[in-house]
N, C-alpha and C positions, 0 to 999 in steps of 0.2 A: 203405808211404808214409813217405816220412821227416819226420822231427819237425823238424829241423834248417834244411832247404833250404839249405845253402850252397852248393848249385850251381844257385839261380834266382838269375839276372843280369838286370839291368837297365844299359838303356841308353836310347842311340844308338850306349851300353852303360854298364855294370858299378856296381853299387851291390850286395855279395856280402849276401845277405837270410840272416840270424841270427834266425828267429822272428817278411833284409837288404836393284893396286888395278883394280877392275873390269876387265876384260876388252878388247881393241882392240877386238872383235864382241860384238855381242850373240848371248851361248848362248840355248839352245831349253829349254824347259821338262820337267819328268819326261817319261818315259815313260810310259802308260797300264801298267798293272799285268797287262794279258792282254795286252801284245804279248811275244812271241818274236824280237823283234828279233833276237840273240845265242843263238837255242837254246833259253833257258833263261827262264820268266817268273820274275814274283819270288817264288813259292816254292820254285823249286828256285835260284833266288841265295839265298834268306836261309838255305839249309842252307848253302851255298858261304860265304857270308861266316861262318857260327860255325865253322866247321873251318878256315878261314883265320885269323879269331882265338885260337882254342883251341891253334893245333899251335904259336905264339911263346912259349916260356917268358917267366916277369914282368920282367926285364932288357931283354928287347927286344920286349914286347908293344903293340901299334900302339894300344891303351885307353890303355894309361900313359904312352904317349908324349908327352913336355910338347910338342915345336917341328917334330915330324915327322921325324926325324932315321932312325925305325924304321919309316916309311911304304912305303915301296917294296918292303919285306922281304917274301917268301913271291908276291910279284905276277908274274902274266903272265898272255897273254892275251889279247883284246880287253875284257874286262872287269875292272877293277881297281877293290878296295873303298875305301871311306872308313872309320875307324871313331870312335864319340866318346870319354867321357872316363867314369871312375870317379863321377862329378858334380862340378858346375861348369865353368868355362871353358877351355877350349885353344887355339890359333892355331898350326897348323901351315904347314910349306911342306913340296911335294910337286912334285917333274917327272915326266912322263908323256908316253911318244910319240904321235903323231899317230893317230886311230881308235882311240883307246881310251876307252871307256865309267865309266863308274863309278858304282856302286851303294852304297848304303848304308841304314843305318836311322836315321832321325830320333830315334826313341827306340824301344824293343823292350825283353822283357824274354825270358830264354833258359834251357832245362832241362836241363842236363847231367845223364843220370840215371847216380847214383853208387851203384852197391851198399855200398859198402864206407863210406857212411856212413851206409847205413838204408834207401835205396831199392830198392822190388821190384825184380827183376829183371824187365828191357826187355821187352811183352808189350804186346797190344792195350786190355788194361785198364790195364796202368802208361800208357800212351801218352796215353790217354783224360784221366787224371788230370791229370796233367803240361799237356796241352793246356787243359784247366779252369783249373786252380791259376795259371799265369803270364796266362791272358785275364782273369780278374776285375782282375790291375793294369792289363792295357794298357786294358781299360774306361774307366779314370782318367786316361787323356792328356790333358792340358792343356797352352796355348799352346804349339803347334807350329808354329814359323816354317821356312820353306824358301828362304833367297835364295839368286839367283845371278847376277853382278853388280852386286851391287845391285835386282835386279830381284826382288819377291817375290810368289811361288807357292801359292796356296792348298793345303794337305794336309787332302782331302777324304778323308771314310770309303773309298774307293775305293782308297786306299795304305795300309788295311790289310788286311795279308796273312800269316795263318799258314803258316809254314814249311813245307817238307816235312822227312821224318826226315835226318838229317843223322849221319857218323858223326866224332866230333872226336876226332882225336886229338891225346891231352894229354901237354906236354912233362914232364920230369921234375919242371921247379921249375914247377908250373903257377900259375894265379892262385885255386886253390881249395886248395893249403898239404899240407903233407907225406902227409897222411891219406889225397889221392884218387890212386890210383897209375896210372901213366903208360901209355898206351894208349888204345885204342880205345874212346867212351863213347860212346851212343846219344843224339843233344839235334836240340829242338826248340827253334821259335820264334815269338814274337807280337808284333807292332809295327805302325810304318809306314816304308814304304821309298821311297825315289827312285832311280829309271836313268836315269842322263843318257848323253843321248846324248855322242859325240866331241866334245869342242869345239874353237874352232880354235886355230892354231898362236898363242903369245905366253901372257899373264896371266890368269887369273883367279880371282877368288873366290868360294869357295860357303859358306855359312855356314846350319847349321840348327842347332835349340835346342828346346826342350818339356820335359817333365817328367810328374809321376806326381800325382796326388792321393791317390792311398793313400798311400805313402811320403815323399813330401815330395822324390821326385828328383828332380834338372833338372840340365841342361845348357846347355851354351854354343859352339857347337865352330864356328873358323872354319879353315878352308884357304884355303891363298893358291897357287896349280897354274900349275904354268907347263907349257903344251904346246910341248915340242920335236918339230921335222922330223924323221924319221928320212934317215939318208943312207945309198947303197949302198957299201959297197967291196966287193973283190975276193971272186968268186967266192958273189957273193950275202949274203955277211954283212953283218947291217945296225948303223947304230950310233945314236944320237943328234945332232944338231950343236949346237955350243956357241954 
């Protein structure tokens, strides 16, 4: 068991734990957490979303991203994540084609299990652990808001959802610093999540927020999404319209 935990993450994400305007339509509310809309419920999105986060070295990692400028990076799909902030506030913009979903976590905390700074190697008892150790802070969510247009969504115990096992692979300069080396890590997750369905073509805003009572984390995170038309040209390639 590691003494350290520098690779339990907190969010909507990342607090590294040391001992660490509206829309033309109104959008539709989460998804229920058991639909399979997309294949996938939200435990097998919330592995997908930490190996989407994990594989962007810290230069262009979608958490540290002040204005969204590194939002689109690593995306395709029908489902595209949102991610939040190290703690405290963000305001991103983000374009996105037409039937695309998007998933994220309101606030979640996450296990990268790192051998090589103390952690057993990956096993049904390391698993176990790991699954314990990060639920006792998600225990502690408080004020979690969910708008979207303006419109806000109650996050009922029902969007939370532990992860399934997830395998992240971590860039060179990762966001856990020289020591954890770059490769494949077995990580789990525990939060709460939202799947929004497609929204329509033009503006909007989704803005969620919450925080930890163990830790004293919180967040702020607003997106401002503009959904572009997709157009065909030749021989089936599609693009965006401006």
């Amino acid at each position: 068991m590691s003494k350290t935990c520098l690779h339990k993450v907190a969010s909507g994400f990342v607090a590294l734990v040391l001992g660490i305007v509206g829309g033309v339509a109104q959008a539709a509310g989460p998804l229920p957490p058991h639909s399979n809309a997309y294949g996938r419920g939200y435990a097998e999105l919330g592995a997908a979303w930490m190996e989407w986060a994990m594989a962007a070295p810290v230069a262009t990692n979608p958490i540290l991203d002040p204005d969204g400028s590194y939002a689109a990076m690593g995306q395709s799909g029908k489902v595209w994540f949102l991610a939040g902030t190290a703690g405290g506030p963000a305001t991103r913009s983000l374009t996105v084609p037409t039937g695309t979903a998007l998933f994220f976590p309101i606030v979640n905390y996450f296990w990268v299990n790192t051998p090589e700074l103390g952690d057993d190697p990956w096993s049904a008892e390391q698993e176990a652990f790991a699954r314990s150790y990060i639920a006792a802070d998600v225990d502690t969510a408080q004020n979690l808001v969910l708008e979207i247009d303006g419109k806000s969504y109650p996050v009922t115990p029902q969007y939370r959802v532990p992860s399934s096992v997830g395998i992240c692979v971590l860039a060179a300069d990762n966001l856990f610093g020289p020591n954890v080396l770059p490769g494949p890590h077995e990580c789990v997750a525990d939060g709460y999540w939202a799947l929004l369905p497609p929204l329509s073509v033009g503006k909007h805003t989704i803005r969620f927020a919450g925080g930890f009572a163990s830790s004293g984390f919180a967040l702020d995170v607003t997106y401002n999404v503009t959904v572009r038309q997709r157009q065909k040209l030749a021989k089936g390639t599609m693009t965006l319209s401006r």
